[in-house]
C-alpha positions as CSV (number, residue, x, y, z in Angstrom):
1,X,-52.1,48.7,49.2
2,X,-48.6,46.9,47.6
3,X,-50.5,45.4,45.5
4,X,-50.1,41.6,43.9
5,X,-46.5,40.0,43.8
6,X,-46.3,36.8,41.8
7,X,-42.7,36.0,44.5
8,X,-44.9,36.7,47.9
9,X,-47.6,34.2,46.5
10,X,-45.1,31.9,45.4
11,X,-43.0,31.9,48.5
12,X,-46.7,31.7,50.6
13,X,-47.8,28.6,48.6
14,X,-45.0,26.9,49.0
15,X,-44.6,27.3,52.5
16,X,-47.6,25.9,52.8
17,X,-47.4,22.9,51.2
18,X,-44.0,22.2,53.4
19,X,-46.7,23.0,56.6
20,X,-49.3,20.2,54.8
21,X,-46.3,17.6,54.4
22,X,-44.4,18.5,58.1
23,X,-48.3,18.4,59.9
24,X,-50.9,17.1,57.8
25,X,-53.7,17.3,60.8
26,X,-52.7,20.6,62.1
27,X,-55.7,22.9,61.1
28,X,-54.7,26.0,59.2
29,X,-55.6,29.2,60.0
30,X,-56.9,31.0,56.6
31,X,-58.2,34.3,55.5
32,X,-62.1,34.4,55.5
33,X,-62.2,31.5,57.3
34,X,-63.4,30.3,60.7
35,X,-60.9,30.5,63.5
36,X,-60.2,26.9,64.3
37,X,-60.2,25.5,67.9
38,X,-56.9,26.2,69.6
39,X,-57.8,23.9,72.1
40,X,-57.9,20.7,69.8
41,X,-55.3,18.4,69.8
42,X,-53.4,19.9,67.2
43,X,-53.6,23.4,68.2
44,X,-53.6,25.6,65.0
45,X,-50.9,27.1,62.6
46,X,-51.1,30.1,60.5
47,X,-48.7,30.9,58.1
48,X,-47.7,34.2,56.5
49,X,-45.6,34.0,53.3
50,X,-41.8,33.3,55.2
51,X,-44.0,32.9,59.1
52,X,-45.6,30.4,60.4
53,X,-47.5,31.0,63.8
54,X,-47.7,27.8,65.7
55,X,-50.7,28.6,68.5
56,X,-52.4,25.9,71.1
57,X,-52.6,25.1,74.7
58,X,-50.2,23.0,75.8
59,X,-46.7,24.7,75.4
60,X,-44.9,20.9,74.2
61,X,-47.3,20.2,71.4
62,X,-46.9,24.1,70.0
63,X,-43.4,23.6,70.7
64,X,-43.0,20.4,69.1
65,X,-44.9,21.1,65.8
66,X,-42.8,24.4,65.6
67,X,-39.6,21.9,65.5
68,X,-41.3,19.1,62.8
69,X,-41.9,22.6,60.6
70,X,-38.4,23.6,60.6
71,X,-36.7,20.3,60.2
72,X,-39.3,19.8,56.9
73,X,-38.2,23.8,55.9
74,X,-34.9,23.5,56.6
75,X,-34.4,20.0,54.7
76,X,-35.3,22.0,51.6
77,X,-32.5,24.7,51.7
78,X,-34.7,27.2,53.4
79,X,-33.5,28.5,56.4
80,X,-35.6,29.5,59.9
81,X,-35.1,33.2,61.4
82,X,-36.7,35.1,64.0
83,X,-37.3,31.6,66.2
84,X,-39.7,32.1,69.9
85,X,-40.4,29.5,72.3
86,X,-43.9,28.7,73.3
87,X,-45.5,31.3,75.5
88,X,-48.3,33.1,76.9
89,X,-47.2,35.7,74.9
90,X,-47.2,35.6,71.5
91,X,-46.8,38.7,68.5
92,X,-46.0,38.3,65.1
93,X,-47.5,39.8,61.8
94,X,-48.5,43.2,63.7
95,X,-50.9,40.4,66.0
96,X,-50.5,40.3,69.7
97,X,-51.9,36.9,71.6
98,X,-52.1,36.9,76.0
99,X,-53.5,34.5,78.3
C-alpha cells in the first residue's frame, strides 16, 4: 500500500549483506520462501529493512549471533536500537512468537 522506496530497499539490502558477512551459515528467513528449521544449529534470522529477528532454540546461540550482528552493524557507523534478550517470547514487525 506505500508503495516502492528506492531508501527502504537500499537500507534492506544492505543490511543484509552485513547479516551474510557477520553469519554466513545462518539461514535467512525470506519472503515466498520456506520457513527454515529453527531447530538447526544455526537457528534462523530474518531481517526487515533496519530489524533483524534472530530466532532458534537454544537462548546462547540466538543470543550470541544477535551480538556478532551488531558488532558487524555497528563497525559500519550504524547504530543498534530497540535491543531484546533471547526469550520465549518474541514480537517484532507486528509478529508475535511463544513457546
Amino acid at each position: 500500500p506505500t508503495g516502492f522506496s528506492w531508501a527502504f530497499h537500499l537500507a534492506h539490502e544492505a543490511h543484509l549483506t552485513l547479516a551474510k558477512v557477520a553469519l554466513p551459515t545462518c539461514p535467512l528467513l525470506r519472503d515466498r520462501r520456506p520457513v527454515p528449521p529453527l531447530g538447526g544449529p544455526e537457528g534462523a534470522l530474518m531481517i526487515y529493512a533496519d530489524n533483524a529477528i534472530h530466532m532458534g532454540v537454544v537462548r546462547e546461540q540466538v543470543d550470541a549471533h544477535r551480538l556478532v550482528l551488531s558488532r558487524v552493524v555497528n563497525a559500519t557507523g550504524l547504530d543498534t536500537h530497540e535491543i531484546v534478550e533471547a526469550g520465549t517470547l518474541g514480537e517484532g514487525l507486528g509478529g508475535e512468537v511463544q513457546r
